[in-house]
C-alpha positions in Angstrom: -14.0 -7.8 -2.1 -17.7 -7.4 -2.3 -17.4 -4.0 -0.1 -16.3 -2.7 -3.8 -19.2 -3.1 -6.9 -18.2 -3.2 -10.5 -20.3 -0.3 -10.8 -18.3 1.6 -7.8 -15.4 0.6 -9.9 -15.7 2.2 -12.9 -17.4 5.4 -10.9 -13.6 5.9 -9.4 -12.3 5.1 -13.1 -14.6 7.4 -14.1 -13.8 10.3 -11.9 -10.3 10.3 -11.5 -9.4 8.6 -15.3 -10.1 9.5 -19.0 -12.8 7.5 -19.1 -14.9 4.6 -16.9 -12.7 2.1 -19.0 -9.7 3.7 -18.2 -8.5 1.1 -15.8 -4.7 1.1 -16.2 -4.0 5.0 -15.8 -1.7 5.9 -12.6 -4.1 8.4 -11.3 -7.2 6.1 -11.7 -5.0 3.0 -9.8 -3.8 5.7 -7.1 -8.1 6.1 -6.6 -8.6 2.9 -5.9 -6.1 2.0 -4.4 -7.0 5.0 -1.8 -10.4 3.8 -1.9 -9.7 0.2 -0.5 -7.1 1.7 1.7 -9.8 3.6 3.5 -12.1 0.4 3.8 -9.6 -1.7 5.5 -8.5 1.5 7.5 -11.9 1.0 8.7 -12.2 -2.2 9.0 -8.7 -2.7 11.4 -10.2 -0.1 14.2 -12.9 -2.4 14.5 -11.1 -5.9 14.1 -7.8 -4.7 15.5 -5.9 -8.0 15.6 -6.9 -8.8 11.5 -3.1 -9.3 10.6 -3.9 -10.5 7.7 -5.8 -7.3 7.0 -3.6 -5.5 8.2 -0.5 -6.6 5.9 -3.0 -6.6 3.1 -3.1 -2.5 4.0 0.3 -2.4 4.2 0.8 -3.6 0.4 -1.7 -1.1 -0.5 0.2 1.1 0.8 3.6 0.7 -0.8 1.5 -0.1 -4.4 0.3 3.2 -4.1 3.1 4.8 -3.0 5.3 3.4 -5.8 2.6 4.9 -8.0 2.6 8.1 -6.8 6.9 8.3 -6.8 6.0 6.8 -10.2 3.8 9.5 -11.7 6.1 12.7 -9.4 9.2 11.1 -11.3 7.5 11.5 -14.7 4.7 14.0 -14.6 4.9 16.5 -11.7 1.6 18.3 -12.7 -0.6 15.0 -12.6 1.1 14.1 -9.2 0.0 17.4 -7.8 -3.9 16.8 -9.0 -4.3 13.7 -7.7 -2.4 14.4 -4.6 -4.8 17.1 -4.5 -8.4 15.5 -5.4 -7.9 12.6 -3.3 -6.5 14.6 -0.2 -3.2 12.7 0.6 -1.1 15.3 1.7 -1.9 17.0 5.0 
């Protein structure tokens, strides 16, 4: 993974956390998460026929999704900033 820096890292903990060392909180997880998404995203319309990229994405995907049903099941208001910042919803 050396498209993402330990300094890029702890920017999106930073941002979307309580603090750059605030590694474990859903929303911080749901930012990276979204943040590799988009690099592979990228990545697969280039190399279209990456399946092994692609599957990669697709566990992204349902990691972040279980995080997001996770944090809409216990904090509604959280869900809907996050949802929000990081422009999931259309």
């Amino acid at each position: 993974m050396n498209y993402l820096t330990a300094e890029q890292k702890k920017e999106i903990f930073e941002k979307y956390g309580k603090s750059n060392t605030d590694t474990g909180s859903p929303e911080s997880q749901i930012a990276l998460f979204s943040y590799r998404i988009n690099h592979l995203t990228e990545h697969l319309k280039v190399h279209r026929k990456d399946y092994g990229t692609q599957r990669a994405l697709l566990k992204l995907v349902g990691k972040r999704r279980r995080l997001l049903d996770y944090l809409k099941e216990n904090d509604i208001e959280r869900y809907r900033t996050i949802v929000k910042e990081l422009n999931l919803r259309k």
